[in-house]
N, C-alpha and C positions, 0 to 999 in steps of 0.2 A: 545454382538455380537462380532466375532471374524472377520476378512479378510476370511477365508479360508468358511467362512457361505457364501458368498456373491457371489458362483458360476462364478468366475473368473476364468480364465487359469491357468494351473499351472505354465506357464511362468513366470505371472503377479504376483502371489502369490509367485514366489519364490525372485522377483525382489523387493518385496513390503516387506519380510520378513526380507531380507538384509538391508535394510535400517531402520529395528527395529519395524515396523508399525505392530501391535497384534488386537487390538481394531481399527476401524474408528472413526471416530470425527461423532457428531451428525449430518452435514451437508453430510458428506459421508455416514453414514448410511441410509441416508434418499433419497439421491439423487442417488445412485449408481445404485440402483434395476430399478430407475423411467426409469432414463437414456438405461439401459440394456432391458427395454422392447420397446424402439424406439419413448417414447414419449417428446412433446415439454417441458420444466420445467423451470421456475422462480424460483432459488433460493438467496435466501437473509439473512447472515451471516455475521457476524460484523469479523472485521480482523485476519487474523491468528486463521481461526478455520479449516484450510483445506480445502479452495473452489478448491485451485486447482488441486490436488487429486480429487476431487470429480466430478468432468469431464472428467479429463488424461486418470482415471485409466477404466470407462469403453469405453471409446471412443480408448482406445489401446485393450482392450477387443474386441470391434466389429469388427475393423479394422481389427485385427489380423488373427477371423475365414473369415473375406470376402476376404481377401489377402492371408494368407496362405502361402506354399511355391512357390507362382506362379512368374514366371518367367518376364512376359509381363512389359511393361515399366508404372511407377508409376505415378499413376494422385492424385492429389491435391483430396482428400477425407474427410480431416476434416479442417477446419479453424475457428483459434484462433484468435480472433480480442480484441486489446487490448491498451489503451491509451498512453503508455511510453514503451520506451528502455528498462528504468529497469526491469521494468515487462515484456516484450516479451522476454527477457534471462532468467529469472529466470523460465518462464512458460517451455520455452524451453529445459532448463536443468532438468525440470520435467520431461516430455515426455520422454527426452534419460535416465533419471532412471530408471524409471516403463516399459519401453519398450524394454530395454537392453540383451531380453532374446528372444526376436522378431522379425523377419527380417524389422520392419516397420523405415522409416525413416522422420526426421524430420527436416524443416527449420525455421529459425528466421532469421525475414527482419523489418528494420527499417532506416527511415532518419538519415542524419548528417554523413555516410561514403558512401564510393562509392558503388554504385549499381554492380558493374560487377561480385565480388565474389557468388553476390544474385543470379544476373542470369542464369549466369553456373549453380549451383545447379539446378535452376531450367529446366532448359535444360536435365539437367541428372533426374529430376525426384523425387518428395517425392511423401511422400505419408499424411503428419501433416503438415501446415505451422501454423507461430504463425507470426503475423502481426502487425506493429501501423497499422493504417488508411490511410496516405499521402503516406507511401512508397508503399502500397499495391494498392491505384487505381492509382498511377504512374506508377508502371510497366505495372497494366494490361492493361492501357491507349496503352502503347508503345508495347503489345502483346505478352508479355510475363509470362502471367498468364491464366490459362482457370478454372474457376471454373462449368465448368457442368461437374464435375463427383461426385462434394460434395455431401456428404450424414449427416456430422454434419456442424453445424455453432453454434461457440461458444461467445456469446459476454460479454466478462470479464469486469468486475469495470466500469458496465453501465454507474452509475451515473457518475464518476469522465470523461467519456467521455462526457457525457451531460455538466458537468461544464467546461470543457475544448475546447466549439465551437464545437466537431465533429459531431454533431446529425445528418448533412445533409449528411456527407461522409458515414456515418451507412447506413442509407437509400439509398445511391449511393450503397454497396455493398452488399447489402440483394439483392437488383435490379440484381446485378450478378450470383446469385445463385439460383439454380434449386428450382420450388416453392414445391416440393415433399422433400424436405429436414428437418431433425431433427435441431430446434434451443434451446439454452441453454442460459439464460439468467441470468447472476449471478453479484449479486451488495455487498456492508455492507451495502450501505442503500436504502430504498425505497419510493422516494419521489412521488407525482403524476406523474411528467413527465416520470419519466419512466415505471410505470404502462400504462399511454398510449401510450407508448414507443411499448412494451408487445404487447398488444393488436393489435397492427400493425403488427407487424413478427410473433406472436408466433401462433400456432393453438392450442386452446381447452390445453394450458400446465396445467400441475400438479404445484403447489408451495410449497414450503417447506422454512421454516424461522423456523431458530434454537435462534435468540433472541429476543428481542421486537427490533420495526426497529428504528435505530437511537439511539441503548442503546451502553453505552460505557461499558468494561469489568469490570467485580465485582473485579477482582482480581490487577485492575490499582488501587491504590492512586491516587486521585488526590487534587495538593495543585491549590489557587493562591495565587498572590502575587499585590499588590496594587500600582502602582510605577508612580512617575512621567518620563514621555516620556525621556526626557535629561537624566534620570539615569539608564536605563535597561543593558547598558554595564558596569558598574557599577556592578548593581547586580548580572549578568551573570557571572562575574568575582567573586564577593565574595561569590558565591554560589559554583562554583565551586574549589574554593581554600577551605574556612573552612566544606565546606561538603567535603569535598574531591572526587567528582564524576569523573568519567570516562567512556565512553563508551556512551555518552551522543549525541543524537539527536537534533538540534538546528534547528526549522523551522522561516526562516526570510520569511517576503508578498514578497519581490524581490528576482531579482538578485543581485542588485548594494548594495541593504542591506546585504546583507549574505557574499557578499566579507570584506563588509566594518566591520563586527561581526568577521571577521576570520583575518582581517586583527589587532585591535584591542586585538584581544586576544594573538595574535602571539608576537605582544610590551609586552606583559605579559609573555612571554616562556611557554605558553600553546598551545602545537601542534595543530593544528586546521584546516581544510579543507574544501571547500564547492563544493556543487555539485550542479548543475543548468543549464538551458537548451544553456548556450551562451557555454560551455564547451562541448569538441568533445567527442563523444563516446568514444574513449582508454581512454581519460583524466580523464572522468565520472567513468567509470570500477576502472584504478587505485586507485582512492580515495575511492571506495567503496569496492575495495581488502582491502586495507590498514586498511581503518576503521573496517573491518570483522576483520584483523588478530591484530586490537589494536597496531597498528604500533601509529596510530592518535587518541587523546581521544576525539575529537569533533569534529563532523561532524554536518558542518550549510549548511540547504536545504531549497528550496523551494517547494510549494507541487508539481508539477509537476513532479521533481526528484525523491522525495522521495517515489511513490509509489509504485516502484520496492525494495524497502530496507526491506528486508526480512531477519530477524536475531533474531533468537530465542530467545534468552536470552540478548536482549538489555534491561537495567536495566533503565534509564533516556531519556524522552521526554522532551523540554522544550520548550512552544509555546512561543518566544520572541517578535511572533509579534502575535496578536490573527486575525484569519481567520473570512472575513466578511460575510464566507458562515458558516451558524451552523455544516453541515451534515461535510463540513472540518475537524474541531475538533475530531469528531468520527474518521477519517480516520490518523488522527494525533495521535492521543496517542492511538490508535491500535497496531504502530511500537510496543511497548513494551507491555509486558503482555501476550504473545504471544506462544499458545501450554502449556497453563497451569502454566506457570510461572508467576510470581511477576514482576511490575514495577511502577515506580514512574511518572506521568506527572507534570507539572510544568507548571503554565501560566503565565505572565507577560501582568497586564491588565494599559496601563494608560488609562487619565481620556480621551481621544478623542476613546477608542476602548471599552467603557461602555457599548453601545448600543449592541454592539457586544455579549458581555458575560454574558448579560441578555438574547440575543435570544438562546445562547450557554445553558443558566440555564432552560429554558424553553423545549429546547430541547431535555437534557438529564436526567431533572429531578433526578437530583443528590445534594447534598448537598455535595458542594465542600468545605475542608477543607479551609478558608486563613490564610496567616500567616503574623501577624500584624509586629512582632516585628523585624524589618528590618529599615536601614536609609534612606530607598530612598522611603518612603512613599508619595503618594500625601501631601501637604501643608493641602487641606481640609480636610486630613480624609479621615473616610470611606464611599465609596461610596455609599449604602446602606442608610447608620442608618442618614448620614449628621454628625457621630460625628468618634473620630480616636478608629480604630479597636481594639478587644480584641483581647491580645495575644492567641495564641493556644500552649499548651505545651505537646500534644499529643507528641508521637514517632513522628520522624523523622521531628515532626513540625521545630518549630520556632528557630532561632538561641537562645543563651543563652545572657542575658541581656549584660554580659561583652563585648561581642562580638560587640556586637553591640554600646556601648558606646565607644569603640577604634577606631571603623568605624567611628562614627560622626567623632572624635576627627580630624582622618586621611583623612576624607572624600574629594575627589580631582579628578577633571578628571584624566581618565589616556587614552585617546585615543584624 
């Protein structure tokens, strides 16, 4: 199937053309039609397969014939609801792509800078807001929001709102919108709670799931690595020096960890930067310009940041702390692999986050490469078998023996 099958404007088609897009992704082919005929939809699509495309573009479609050239002043008509900064910009620089040929206009509001530039906007009128949660029933608290004239409600990265407390603020602003309204309910993964999530807002939706739910990309490698807790900077360090990697993704569970990983690595003259929610939106932006333009080869986040990190051809995830949430993991090494491409994830399991990456093994039912032959192994062994791991000497596996006997020889804090 081509774009130009799929009965869109020729605005959208020409805006969609420019930016290279021939074919949709399965989750757009699937949901574009649903969407275009005005009904509710559950769709569920593991990362970077086009969810957001697969809302924008007919929701700039509908908007476009009900708005038109008309003149009258612009009411709040679709809303993007969405759990992080990173993601209500990147969503938002969607909308002003595919919309660009359009008179429709769009805003993005979010905590952590000042409200007043938001509210002007609003005062003058959109007609797309893209929203976290807290800035959005802040405002409308203080009455500068009116959402009865909506006609979409879009609630993006379900789950990761459900993991991140917001389920009651969801519910607070479903409550503010018209119950005659089209909702769109788009996750990568689909666990119960948000099936009865669904079931509460959505009427009678269509669903569409383009993978199995909670599967990680075929097209991701994925290694782990077996390491005792004391030596993961360590490893992160000698991973990154004799592999030589760059462009590298580094998910720390904190904040005060991921400083302290970037702080470390920087004793080492490896440029390195973290992104995390104690850091102000400009501050946040710049490190994630920089890491886009490979000014910086390592960027360490936590997941809350990172859900907005949207980069095609990011080659290196590396989970340094492992997530105590399984469905996390999916959403972590999604960064990479990403629109067809190749990439490598990395996990670093010691023996206190075992529990962990057995619920991880169960959940993606994958048979994860480990790679034994490394100096910073647990003392016990493998975790598994109870005896020490067999080397893997696939591609891209395991260092080479030499390597690794230097290492012991050398082996020594370096943080």
């Amino acid at each position: 199937m081509l774009f130009e099958d799929l009965s869109l404007s020729k605005s959208i088609q020409k805006a969609v053309f420019e930016e290279g897009y021939l074919n949709p992704t399965p989750i757009q082919e699937k949901s574009i039609p649903i969407v275009l005929e005005g009904r509710d939809l559950i769709g569920c699509a593991q990362t970077g397969t086009g969810k957001t495309a697969a809302f924008a573009i007919p929701i700039i479609h509908q908007l476009h014939r009900i708005v038109g050239s008309s003149k009258k002043a612009k009411v709040i008509r679709a809303l993007v609801v969405t759990p992080t900064r990173e993601l209500a910009v990147q969503i938002g620089q969607s909308f002003d792509t595919y919309a660009k040929y359009t008179n429709l206009t769009q805003l993005t509001i979010f905590g952590g800078v000042s409200q007043n530039p938001q509210v002007d906007a609003l005062k003058n009128g959109v007609d797309i807001l893209i929203a976290t949660p807290g800035r959005l029933l802040d405002l409308h608290k203080q009455g500068f929001l009116d959402l009865n004239h909506l006609h979409t409600l879009v609630l993006d990265e379900a789950d990761q709102m459900l993991d991140m407390g917001f389920v009651n603020d969801v519910k607070k602003i479903v409550k503010l919108t018209p119950k005659n309204r089209q909702t769109l309910l788009f996750s990568a993964t689909m666990p119960i709670a948000i099936r009865e999530l669904a079931e509460m807002f959505l009427q009678d939706p269509a669903q569409v799931e383009v993978s199995p739910v909670s599967s990680t990309a075929e097209n991701v490698e994925q290694r782990v690595y077996f390491v005792d807790k004391t030596e993961k900077r360590n490893l992160l360090y000698t991973l990154i020096k004799e592999e030589n990697l760059s462009n590298v993704l580094v998910f720390s569970r904190t904040k005060h960890g991921a400083d302290n990983v970037v702080k470390a690595l920087r004793k080492k003259d490896i440029p390195a930067e973290a992104i995390h929610g104690d850091k102000s939106q400009n501050a946040r932006q710049r490190v994630l310009d920089a890491f886009k333009n490979k000014e910086v080869g390592v960027l360490v986040a936590t997941d809350i940041a990172a859900r907005g990190i949207d980069i095609e051809q990011l080659p290196y995830v590396i989970n340094f702390d492992l997530p105590n949430i399984p469905e996390t993991y999916v959403h972590r090494i999604g960064r990479t692999g990403r629109a067809g491409n190749g990439g490598i994830a990395i996990s670093f399991c010691g023996k206190d986050e075992l529990p962990y990456w057995k619920d991880i093994q169960k959940l993606i039912k994958v048979d994860v490469k480990t790679i034994a032959d490394h100096p910073y192994q647990w003392h016990s062994g493998s975790p598994e078998a109870g005896e020490k791991p067999k080397s893997s000497n696939r591609s891209g596996g395991a260092h080479k023996s030499r390597k690794s006997n230097n290492a012991k020889k050398n082996k020594k804090r370096w943080y």
